[in-house]
N, C-alpha and C positions, 0 to 999 in steps of 0.2 A: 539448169545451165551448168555447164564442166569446162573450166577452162583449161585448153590443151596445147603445151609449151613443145616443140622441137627444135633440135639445134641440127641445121643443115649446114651440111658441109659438103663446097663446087669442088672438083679436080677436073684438069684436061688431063685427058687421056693420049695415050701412044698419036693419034689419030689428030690431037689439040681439040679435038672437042668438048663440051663439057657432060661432064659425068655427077649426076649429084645422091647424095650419102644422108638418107635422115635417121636422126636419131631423137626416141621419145624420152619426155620426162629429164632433160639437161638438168643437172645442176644451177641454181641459181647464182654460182657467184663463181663462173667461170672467164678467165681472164682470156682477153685475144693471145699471149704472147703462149697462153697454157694450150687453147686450142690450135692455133699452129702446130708449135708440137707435134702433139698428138696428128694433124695429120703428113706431118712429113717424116712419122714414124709408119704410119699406113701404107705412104709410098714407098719405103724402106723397105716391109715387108713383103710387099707384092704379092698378097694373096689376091687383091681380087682384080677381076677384068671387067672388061665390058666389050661390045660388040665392037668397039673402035681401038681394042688394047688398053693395056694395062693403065692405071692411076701416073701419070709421070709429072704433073706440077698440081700446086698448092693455088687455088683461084681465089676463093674468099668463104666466111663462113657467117650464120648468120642464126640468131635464136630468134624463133618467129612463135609467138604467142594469142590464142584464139579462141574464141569463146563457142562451143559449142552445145547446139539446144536440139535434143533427140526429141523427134516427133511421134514417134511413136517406135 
């Protein structure tokens, strides 16, 4: 059994819909006010799109934690 931690992170996009961003292996002792931040530096930078435009608000973010058991 491996347990596998990501920290997802919503944005709406150009379009308002939402757009979601994961990332493996978070740090454990990240603060909301630090992940904000970080992503309304994302939207700053405007590297990425998606099929509805660009990242243009901050929705919510969330570390999701899970036990996984490879079967073969």
């Amino acid at each position: 059994m491996q347990l596998m931690t990501t920290l997802e992170l919503n944005f709406r996009n150009a379009e308002g819909k939402n757009s979601k961003m994961t990332l493996d292996n978070p740090r454990s002792n990240l603060s909301a006010d630090e992940v904000r931040n970080v992503m309304e530096d994302i939207i700053a930078v405007n590297i990425f799109t998606t099929s509805g435009g660009d990242f243009k608000e901050v929705d919510s973010a969330k570390v999701i934690t899970k036990d996984v058991i490879e079967l073969f």
